[in-house]
Every structure is written in C-alpha cells, then in structure tokens.
N, CA, C and O atoms as a GROMACS GRO file, in nm:
protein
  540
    1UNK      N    1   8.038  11.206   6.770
    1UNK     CA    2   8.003  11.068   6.796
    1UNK      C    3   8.071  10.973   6.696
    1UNK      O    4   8.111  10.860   6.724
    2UNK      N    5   8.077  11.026   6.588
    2UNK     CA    6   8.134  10.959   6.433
    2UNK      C    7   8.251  11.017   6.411
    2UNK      O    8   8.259  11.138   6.429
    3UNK      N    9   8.356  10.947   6.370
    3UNK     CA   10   8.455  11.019   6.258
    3UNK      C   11   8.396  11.057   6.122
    3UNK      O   12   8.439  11.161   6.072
    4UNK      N   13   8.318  10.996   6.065
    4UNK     CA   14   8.267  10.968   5.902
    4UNK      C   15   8.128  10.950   5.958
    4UNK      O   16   8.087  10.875   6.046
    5UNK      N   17   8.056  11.054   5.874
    5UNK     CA   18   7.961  10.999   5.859
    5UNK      C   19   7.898  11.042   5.690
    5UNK      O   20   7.924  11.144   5.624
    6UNK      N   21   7.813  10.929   5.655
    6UNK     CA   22   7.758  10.925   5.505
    6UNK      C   23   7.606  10.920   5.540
    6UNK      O   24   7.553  10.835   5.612
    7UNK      N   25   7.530  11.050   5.463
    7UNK     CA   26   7.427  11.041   5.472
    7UNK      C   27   7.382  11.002   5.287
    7UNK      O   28   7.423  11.051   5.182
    8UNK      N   29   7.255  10.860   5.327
    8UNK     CA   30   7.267  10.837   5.230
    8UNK      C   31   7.151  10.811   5.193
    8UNK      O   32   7.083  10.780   5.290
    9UNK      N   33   7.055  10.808   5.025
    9UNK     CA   34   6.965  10.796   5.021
    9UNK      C   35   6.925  10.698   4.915
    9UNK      O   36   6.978  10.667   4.809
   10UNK      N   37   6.795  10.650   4.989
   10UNK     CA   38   6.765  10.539   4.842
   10UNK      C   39   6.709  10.531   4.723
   10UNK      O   40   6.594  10.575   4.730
   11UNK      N   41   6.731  10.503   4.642
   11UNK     CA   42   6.653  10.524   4.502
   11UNK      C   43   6.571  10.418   4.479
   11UNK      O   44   6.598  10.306   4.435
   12UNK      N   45   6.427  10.483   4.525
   12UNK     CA   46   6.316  10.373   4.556
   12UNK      C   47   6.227  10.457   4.427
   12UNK      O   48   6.238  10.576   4.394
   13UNK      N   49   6.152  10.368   4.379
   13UNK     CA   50   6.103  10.315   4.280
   13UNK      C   51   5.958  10.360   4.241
   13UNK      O   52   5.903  10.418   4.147
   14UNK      N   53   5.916  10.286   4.397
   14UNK     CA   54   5.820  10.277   4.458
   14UNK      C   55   5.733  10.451   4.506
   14UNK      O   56   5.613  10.476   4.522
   15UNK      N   57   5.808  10.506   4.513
   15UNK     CA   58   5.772  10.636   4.541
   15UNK      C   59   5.782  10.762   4.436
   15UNK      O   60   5.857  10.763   4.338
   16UNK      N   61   5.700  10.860   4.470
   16UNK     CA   62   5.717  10.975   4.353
   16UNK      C   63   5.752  11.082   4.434
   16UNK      O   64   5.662  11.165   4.446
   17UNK      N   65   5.863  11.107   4.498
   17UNK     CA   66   5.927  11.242   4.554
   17UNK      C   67   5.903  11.363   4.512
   17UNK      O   68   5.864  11.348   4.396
   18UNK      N   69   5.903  11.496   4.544
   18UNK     CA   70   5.888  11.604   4.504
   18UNK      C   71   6.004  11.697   4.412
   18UNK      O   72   6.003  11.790   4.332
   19UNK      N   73   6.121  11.593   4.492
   19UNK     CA   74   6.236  11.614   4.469
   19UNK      C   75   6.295  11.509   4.359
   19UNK      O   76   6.195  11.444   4.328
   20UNK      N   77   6.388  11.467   4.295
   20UNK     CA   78   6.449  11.378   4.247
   20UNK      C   79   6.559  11.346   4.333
   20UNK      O   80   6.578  11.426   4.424
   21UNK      N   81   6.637  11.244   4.326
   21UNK     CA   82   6.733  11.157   4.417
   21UNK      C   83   6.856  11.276   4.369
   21UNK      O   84   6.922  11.299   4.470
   22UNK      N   85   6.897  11.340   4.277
   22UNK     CA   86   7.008  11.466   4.239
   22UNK      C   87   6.988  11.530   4.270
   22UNK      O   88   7.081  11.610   4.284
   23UNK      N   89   6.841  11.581   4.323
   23UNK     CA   90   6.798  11.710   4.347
   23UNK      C   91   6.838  11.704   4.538
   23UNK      O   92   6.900  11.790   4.601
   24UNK      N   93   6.792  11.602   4.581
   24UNK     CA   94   6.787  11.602   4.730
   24UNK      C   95   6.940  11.591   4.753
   24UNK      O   96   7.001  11.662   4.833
   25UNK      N   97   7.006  11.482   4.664
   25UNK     CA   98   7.162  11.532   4.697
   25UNK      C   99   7.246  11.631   4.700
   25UNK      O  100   7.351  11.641   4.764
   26UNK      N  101   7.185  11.719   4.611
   26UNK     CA  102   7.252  11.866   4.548
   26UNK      C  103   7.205  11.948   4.691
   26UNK      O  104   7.293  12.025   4.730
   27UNK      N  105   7.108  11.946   4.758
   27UNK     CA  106   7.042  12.017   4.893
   27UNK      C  107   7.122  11.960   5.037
   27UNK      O  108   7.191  12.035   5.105
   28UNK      N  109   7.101  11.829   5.066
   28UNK     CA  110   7.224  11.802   5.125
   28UNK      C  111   7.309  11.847   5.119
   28UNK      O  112   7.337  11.903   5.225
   29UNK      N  113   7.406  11.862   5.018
   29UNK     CA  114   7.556  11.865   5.006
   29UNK      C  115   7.531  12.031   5.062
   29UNK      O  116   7.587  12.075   5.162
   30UNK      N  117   7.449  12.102   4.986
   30UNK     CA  118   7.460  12.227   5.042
   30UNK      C  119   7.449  12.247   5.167
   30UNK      O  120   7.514  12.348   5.196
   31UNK      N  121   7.384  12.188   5.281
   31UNK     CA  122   7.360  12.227   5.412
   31UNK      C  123   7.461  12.193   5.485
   31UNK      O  124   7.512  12.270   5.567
   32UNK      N  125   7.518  12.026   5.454
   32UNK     CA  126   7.594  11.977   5.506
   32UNK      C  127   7.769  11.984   5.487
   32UNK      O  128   7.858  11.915   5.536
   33UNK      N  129   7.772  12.125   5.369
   33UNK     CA  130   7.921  12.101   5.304
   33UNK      C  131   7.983  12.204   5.433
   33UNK      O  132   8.065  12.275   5.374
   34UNK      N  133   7.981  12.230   5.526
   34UNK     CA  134   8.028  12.308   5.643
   34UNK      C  135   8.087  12.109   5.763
   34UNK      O  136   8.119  12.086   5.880
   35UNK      N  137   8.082  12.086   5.728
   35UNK     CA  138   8.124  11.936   5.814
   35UNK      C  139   8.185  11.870   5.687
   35UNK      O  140   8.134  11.841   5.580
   36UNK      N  141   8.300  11.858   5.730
   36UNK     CA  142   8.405  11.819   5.642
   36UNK      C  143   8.369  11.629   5.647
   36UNK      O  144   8.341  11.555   5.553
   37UNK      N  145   8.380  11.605   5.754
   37UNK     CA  146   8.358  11.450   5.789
   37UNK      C  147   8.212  11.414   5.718
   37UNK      O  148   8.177  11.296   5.726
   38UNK      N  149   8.125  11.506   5.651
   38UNK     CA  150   7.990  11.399   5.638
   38UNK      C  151   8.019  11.447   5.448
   38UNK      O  152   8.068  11.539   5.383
   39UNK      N  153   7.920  11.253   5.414
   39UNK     CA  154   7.977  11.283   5.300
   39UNK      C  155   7.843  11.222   5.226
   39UNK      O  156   7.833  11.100   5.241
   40UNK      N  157   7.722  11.294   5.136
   40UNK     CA  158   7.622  11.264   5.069
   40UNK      C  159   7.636  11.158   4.988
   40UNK      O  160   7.740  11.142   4.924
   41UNK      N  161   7.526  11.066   4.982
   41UNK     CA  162   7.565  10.947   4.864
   41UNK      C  163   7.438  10.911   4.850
   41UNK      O  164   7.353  10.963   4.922
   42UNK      N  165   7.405  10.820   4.760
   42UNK     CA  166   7.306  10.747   4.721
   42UNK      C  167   7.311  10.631   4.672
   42UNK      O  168   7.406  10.621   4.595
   43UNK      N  169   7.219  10.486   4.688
   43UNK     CA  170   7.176  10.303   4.661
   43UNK      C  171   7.071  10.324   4.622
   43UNK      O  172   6.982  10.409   4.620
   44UNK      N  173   7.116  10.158   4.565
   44UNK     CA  174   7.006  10.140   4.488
   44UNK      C  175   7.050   9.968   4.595
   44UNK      O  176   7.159   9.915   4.618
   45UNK      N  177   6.904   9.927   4.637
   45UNK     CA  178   6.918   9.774   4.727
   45UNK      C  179   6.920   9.841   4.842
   45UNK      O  180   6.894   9.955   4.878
   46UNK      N  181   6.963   9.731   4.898
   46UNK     CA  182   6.977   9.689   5.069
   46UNK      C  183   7.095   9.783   5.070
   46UNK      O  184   7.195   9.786   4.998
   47UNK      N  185   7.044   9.887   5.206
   47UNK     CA  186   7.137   9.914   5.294
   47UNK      C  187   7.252   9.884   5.386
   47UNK      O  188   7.341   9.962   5.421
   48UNK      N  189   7.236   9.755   5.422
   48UNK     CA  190   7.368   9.668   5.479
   48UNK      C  191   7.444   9.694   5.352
   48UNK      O  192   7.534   9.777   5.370
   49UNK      N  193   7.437   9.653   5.246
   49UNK     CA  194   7.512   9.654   5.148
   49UNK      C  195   7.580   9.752   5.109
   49UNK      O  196   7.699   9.750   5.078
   50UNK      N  197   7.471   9.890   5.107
   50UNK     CA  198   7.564  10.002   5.047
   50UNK      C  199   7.687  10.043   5.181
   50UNK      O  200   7.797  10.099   5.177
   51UNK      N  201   7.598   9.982   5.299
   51UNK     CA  202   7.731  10.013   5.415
   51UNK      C  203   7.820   9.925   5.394
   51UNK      O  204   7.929   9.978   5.374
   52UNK      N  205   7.822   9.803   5.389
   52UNK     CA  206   7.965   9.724   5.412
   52UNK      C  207   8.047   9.804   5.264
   52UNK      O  208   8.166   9.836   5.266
   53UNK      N  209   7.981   9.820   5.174
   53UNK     CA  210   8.080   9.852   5.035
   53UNK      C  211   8.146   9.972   5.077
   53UNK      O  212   8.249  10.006   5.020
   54UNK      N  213   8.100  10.040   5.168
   54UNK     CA  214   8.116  10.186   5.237
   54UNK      C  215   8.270  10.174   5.400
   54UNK      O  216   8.351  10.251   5.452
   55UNK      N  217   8.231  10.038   5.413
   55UNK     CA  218   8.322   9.951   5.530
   55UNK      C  219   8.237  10.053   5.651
   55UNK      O  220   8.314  10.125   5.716
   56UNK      N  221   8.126  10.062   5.678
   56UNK     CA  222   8.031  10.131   5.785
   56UNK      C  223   8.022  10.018   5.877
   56UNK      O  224   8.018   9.902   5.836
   57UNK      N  225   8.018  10.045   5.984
   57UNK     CA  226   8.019   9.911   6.088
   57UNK      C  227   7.855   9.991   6.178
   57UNK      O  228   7.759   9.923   6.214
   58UNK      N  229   7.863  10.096   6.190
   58UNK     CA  230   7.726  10.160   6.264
   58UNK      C  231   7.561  10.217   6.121
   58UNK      O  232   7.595  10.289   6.028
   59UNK      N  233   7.446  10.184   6.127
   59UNK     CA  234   7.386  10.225   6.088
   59UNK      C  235   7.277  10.374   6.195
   59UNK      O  236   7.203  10.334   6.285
   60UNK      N  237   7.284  10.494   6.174
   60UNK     CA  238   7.230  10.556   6.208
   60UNK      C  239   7.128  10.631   6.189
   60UNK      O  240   7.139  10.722   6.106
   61UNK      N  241   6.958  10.606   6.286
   61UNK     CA  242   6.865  10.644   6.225
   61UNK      C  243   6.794  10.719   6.346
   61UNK      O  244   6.794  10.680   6.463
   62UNK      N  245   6.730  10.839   6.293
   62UNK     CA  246   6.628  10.913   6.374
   62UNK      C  247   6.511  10.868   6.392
   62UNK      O  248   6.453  10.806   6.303
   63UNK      N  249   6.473  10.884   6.475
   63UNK     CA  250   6.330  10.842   6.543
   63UNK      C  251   6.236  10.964   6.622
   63UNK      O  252   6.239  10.982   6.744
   64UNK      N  253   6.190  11.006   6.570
   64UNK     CA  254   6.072  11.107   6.589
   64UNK      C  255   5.948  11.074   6.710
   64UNK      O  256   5.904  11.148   6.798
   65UNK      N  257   5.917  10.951   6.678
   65UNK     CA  258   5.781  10.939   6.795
   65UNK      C  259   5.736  10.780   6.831
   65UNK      O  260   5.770  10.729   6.725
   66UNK      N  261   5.707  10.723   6.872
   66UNK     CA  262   5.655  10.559   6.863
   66UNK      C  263   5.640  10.468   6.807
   66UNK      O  264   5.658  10.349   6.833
   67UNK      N  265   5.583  10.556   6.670
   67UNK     CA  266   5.521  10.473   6.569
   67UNK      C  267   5.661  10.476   6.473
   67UNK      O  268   5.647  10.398   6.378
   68UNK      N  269   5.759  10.527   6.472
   68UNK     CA  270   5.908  10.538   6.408
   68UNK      C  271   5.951  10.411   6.406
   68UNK      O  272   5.971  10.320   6.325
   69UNK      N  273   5.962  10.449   6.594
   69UNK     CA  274   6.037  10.328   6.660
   69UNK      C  275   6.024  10.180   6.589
   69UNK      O  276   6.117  10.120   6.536
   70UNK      N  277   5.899  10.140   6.597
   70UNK     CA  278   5.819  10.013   6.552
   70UNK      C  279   5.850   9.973   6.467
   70UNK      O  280   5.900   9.860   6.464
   71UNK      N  281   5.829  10.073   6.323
   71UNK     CA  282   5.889  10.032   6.209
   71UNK      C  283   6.063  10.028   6.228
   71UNK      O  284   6.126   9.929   6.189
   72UNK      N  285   6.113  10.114   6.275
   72UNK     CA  286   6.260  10.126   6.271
   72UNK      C  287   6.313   9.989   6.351
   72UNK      O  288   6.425   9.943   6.329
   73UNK      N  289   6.248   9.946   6.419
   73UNK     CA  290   6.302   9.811   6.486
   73UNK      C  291   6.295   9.686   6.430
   73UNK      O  292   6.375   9.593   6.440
   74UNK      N  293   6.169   9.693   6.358
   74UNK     CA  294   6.192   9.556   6.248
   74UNK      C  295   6.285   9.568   6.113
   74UNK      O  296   6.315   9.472   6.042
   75UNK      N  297   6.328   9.712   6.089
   75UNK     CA  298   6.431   9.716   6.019
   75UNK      C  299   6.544   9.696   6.103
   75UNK      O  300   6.620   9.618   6.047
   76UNK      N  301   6.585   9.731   6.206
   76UNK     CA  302   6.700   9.711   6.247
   76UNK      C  303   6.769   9.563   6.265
   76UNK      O  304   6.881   9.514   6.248
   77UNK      N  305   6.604   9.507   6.321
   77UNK     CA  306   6.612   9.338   6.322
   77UNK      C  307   6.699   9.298   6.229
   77UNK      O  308   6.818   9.271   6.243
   78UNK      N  309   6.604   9.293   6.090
   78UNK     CA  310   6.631   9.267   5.955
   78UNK      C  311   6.770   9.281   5.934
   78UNK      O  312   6.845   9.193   5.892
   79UNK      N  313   6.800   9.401   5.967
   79UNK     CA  314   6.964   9.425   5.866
   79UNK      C  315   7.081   9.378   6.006
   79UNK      O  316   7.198   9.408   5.980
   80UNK      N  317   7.062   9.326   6.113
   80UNK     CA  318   7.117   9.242   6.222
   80UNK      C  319   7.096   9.117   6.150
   80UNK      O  320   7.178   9.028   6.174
   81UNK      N  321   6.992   9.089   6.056
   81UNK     CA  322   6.998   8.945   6.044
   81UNK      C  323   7.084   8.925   5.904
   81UNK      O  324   7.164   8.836   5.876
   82UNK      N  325   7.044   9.025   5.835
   82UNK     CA  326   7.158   9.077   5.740
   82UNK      C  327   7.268   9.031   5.709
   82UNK      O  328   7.307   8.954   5.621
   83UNK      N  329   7.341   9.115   5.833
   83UNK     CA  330   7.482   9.169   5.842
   83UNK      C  331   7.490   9.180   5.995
   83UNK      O  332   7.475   9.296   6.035
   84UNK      N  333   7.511   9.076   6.102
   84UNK     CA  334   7.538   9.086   6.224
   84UNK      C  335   7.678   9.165   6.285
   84UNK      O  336   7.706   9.177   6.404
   85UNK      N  337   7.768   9.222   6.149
   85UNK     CA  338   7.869   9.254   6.196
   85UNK      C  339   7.810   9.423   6.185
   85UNK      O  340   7.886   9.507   6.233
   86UNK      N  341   7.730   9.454   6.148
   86UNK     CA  342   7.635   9.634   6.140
   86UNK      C  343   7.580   9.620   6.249
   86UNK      O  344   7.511   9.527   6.290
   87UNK      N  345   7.610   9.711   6.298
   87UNK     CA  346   7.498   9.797   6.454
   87UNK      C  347   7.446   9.895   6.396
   87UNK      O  348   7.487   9.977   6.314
   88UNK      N  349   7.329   9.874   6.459
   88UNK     CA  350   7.203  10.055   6.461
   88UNK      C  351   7.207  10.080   6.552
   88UNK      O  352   7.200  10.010   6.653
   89UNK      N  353   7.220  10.200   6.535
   89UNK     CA  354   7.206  10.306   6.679
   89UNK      C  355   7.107  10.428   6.613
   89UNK      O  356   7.113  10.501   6.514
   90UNK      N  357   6.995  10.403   6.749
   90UNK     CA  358   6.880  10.490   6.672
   90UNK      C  359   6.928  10.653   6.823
   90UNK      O  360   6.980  10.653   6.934
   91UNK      N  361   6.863  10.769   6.722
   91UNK     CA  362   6.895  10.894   6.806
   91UNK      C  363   6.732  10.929   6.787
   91UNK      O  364   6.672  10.904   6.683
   92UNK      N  365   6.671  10.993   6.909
   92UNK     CA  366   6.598  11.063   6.939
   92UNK      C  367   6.571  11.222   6.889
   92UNK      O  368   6.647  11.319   6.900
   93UNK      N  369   6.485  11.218   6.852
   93UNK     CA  370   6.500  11.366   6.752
   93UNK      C  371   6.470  11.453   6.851
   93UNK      O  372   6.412  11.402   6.947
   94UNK      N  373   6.503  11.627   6.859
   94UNK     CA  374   6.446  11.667   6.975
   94UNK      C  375   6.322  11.733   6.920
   94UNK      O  376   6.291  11.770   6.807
   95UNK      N  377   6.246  11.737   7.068
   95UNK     CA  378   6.125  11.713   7.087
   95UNK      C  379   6.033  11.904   6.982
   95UNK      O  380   5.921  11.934   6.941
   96UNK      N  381   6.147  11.962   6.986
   96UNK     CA  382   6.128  12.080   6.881
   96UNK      C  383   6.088  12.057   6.761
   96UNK      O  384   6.002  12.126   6.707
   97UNK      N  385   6.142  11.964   6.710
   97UNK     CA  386   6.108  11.868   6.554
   97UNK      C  387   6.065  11.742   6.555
   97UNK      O  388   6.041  11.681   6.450
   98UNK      N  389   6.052  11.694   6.666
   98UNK     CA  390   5.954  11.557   6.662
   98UNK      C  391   5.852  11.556   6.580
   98UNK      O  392   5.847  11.450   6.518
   99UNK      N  393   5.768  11.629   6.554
   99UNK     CA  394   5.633  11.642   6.434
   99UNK      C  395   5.648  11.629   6.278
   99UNK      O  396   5.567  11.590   6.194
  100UNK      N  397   5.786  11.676   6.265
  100UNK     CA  398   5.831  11.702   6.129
  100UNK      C  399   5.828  11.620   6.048
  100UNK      O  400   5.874  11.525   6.112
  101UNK      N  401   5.800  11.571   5.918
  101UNK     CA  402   5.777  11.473   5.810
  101UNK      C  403   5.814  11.552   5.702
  101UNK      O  404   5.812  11.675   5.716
  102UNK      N  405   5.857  11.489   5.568
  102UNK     CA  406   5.848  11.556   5.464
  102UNK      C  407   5.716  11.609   5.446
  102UNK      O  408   5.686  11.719   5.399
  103UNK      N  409   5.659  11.539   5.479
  103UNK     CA  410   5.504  11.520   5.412
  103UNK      C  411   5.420  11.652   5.444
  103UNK      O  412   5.355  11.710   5.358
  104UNK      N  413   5.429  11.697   5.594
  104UNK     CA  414   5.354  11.741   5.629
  104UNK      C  415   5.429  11.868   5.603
  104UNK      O  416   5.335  11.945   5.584
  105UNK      N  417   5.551  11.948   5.589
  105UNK     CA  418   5.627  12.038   5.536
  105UNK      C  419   5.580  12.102   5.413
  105UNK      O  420   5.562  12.222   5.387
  106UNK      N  421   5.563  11.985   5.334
  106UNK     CA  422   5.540  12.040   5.175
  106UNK      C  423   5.371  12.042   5.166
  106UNK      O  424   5.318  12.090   5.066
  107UNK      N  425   5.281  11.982   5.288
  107UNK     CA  426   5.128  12.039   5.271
  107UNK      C  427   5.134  12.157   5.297
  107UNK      O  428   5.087  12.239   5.218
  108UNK      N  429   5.216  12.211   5.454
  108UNK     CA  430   5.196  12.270   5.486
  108UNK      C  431   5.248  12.447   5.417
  108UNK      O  432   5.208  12.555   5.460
  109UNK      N  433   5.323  12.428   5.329
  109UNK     CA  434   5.399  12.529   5.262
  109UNK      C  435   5.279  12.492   5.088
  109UNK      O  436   5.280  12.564   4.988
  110UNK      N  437   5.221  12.407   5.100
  110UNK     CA  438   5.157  12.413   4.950
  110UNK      C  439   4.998  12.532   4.956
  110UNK      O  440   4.928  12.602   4.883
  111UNK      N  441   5.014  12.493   5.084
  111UNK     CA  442   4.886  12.559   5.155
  111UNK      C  443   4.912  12.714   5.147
  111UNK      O  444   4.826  12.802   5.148
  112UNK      N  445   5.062  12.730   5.137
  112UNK     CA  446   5.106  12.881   5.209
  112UNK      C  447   5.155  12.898   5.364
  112UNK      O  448   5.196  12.996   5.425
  113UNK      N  449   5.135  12.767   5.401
  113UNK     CA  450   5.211  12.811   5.579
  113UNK      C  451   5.348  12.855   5.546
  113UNK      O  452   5.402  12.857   5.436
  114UNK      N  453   5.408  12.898   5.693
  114UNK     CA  454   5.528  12.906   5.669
  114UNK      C  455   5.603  12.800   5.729
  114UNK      O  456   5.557  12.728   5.818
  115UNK      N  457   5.719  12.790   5.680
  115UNK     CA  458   5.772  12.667   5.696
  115UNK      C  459   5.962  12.724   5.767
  115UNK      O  460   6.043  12.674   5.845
  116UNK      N  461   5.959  12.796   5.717
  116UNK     CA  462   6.082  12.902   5.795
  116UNK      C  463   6.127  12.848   5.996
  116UNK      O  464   6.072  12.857   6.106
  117UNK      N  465   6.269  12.787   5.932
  117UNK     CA  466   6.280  12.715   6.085
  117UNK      C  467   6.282  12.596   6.099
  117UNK      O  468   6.353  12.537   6.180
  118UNK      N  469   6.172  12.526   5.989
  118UNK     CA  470   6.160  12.406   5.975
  118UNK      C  471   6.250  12.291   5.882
  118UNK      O  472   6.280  12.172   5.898
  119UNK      N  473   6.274  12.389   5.780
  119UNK     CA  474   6.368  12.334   5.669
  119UNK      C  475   6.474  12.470   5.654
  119UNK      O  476   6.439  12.585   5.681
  120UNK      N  477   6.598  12.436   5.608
  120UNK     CA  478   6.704  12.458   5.581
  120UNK      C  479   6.630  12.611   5.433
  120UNK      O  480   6.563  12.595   5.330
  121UNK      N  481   6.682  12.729   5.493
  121UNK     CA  482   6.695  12.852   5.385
  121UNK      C  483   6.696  12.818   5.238
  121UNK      O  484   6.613  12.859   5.157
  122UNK      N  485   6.805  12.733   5.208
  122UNK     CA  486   6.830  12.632   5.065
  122UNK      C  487   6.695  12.571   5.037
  122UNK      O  488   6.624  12.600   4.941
  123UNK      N  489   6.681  12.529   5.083
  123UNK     CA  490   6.545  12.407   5.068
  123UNK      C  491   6.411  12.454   5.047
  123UNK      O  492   6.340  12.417   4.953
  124UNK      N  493   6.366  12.565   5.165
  124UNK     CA  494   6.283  12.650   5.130
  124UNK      C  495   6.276  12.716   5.004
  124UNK      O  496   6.171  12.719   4.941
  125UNK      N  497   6.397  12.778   4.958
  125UNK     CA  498   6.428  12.851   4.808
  125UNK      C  499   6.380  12.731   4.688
  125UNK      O  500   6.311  12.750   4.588
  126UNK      N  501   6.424  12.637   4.723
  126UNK     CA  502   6.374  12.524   4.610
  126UNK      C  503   6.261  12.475   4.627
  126UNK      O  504   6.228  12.404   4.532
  127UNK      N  505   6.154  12.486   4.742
  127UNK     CA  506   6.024  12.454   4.726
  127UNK      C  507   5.990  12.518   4.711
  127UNK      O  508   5.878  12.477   4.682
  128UNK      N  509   5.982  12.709   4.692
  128UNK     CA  510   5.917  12.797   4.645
  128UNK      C  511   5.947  12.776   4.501
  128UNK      O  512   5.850  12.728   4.443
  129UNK      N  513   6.059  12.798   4.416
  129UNK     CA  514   6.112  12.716   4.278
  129UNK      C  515   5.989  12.639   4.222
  129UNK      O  516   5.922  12.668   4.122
  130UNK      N  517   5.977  12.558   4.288
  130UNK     CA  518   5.937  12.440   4.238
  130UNK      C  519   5.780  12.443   4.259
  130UNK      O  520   5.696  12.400   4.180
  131UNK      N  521   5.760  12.495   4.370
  131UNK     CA  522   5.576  12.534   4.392
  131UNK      C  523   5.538  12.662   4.217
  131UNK      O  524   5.463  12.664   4.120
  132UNK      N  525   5.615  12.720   4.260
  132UNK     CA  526   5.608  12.830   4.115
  132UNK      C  527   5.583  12.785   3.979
  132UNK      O  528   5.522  12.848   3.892
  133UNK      N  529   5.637  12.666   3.970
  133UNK     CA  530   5.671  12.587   3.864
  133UNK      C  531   5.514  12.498   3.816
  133UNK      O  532   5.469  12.513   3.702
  134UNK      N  533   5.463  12.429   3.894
  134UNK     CA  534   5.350  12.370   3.917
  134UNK      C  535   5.232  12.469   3.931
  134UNK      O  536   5.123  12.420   3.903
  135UNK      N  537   5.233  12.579   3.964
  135UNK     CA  538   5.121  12.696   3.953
  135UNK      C  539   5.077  12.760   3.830
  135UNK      O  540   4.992  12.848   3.833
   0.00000   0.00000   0.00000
C-alpha cells in the first residue's frame, strides 16, 4: 500500500509504560527488521510535525472497534486542521485481534494467561524478563 512506511512512537509524559520508549523501539525493530521499507522512530509533540519533518503526506492508524473510531476521528479532524496537506487513512484491524490492547495483554499474562499468538515470540520473552524482575 506504502513505499515507506515509519512506525512511530510518542514520548508521552503523561503515561507510565511497562516498557520504556528504547525498549519498545528495540522490539519493533526486531519484528519489523524482515521489511526493509518500514523504519522505527520516535517524537516528542505533534504528530503532523514529526510527519512533515519525515515529508509523510499519509498518516496511518488502526482501529479495533467503535469506540477507536470516535477518538481516532477527532484526532484525524485535528491534524486535517493541522496540516491539510496530511491524510489519514484509518485500517480495520482483523476481527482475530480486534480485542487486543496493551492493557489487557499484560493483565492477562500478569495473571499467568497465555498470551502466545497474541504478541510477537520477542515480546513475550521480554514480558516474562520483566514479570521475573518485579516478582
């Protein structure tokens, strides 16, 4: 669909991740270093921004279920009002992983579920790591 694509993440403030913003990049890069065209990064601000500095003309976001949508549309508004020369194009997640959240991944593996299928072999290895660590 893309020549380039940059998956990219924000360094929000506001939140206490499980992960650190190096740590989630270092996991990315691993899943995604088989696709030559996609390329991990990370902002700090507005996203229009880190795209135009990027020369991105498309913003691309997943949408899981309804309540996504909602929020994802008053962002899309927003960064149209932005940067009218950026398009979003939102993709439909399939309906196999529609449920999926960080959130509910790392209850559900804190608990002991299994999570196998759900997250990337890599990833799993680093939330067992890191559950170990906290025990």
């Amino acid at each position: 669909m893309f020549d380039r694509l940059i998956v990219s993440i924000l360094w929000n403030d506001a939140k206490e991740p499980l992960f650190s913003v190096d740590e989630r990049i270092e996991m990315l890069r691993e899943v995604v270093h088989v696709y030559p065209n996609v390329e991990v990064d990370s902002f700090h601000g507005l996203l229009v921004d880190h795209a135009s500095a990027h020369s991105a003309t498309v913003l691309l976001r997943g949408i899981r279920a309804i309540s996504d949508y909602e929020y994802e549309l008053q962002m899309a508004l927003m960064n149209r009002r932005l940067r009218p020369a950026i398009e979003t194009v939102f993709m439909m997640a399939n309906e196999t992983y529609s449920f999926i959240s960080s959130r509910l991944v790392k209850e559900v593996f804190s608990l002991g579920g299994d999570i196998s299928g759900l997250v990337p072999p890599t990833v799993e290895a680093r939330l067992q790591r890191r559950l170990a660590k906290v025990v």
